[in-house]
N, C-alpha and C positions, 0 to 999 in steps of 0.2 A: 504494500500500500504506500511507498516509498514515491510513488510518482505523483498524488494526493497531496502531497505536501510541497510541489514545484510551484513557485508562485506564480509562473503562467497559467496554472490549470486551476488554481486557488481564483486568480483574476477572471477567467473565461466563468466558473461556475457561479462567483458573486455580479456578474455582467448576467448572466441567465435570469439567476433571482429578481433580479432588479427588473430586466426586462419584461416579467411577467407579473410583478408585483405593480399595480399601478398607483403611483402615488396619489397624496392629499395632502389635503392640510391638517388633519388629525385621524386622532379614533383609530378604526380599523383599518380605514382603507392604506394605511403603509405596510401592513401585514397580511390584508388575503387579497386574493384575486375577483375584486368583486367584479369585475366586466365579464366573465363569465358565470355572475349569480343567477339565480332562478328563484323564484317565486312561484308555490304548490297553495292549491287548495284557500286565496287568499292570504295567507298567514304565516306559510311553512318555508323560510329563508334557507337556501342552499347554496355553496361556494366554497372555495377551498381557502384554507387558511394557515399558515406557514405556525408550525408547531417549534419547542422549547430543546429537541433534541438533537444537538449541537452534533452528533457521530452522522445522522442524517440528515439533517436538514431537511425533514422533508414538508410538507401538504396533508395536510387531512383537511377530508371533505364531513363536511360540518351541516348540520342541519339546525334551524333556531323556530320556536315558534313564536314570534313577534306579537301575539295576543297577551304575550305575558309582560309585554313592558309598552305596550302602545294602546289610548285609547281612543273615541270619539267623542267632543265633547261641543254641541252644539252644529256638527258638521265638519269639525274642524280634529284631525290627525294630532292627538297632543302624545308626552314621555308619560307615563304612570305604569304602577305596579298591576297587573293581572287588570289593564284594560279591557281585553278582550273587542279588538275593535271591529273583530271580523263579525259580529252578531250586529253590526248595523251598516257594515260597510262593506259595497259592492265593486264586483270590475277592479280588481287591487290590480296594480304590475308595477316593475321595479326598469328603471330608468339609471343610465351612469352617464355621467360627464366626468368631472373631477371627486364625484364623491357619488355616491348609490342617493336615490329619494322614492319614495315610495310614494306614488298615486293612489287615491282610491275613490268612489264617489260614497258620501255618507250622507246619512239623513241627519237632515236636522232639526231643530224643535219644534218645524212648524209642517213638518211632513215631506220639505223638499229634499233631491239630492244634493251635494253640494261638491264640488273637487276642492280633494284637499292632499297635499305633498308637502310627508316631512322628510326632512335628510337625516338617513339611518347611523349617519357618519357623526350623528351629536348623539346617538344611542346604542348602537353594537359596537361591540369590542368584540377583539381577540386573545385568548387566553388557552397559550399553549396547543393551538390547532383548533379548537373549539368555539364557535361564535359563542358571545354572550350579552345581555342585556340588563339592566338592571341586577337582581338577585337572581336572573334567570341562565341555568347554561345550554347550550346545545350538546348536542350528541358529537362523535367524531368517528371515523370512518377514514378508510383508506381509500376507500370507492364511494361512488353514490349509492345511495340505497334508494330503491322504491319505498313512496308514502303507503 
């Protein structure tokens, strides 16, 4: 394992990380790949996420249920604990520029829908491969798993 330690091949595989990690300006998005995230079932946040062990370096793929730190309140996408925002909020999908935001259309107190997009990047984190939110963790995997 002697060739692992030539700092050309040290530089090619932190050039790789990099190029697949896509930056921000905080939170999560300097740690997983959220440009290839996925959004299930409204709720159910999927994306790989660069884990804590330093012999591999590698990705687990992470699943989050964002009903546990996301609510609706008035129409409006807000951070809370076991929101549950998917019982009033429909059409969800996940949107990246510089940072992940979540759309969805929500009812509001007067019976309307309304759009509302928060950026996931002021509420997932990553923690050791695993998304997480609030007091909430996701699962982690090596692969994707079916919902």
């Amino acid at each position: 394992m002697e060739f692992l330690s030539h700092p050309v091949i040290i530089a090619a595989l932190g050039m790789f990380a990099l190029g697949w990690v896509a930056s921000g300006d905080g939170g999560f998005v300097h740690d997983c790949a959220y440009a290839g995230a996925s959004l299930t079932d409204n709720h159910w946040l999927g994306m790989y996420c660069l884990n804590d062990n330093v012999t591999t370096w590698g990705y687990n793929y992470t699943w989050l249920d964002l009903d546990g730190c996301i609510g609706n309140n008035a129409g409006q996408l807000f951070v809370i604990e076991n929101g549950s925002y998917s019982g009033t909020c429909t059409n969800c999908t996940i949107a990246h520029d510089t940072t992940l935001n979540l759309t969805c259309s929500c009812w509001d107190t007067t019976g309307h829908h309304i759009i509302s997009t928060l950026d996931l990047n002021t509420t997932v984190f990553d923690f050791n491969g695993s998304a997480g939110c609030l007091s909430h963790m996701g699962n982690k995997t090596w692969e994707p798993e079916s919902l």
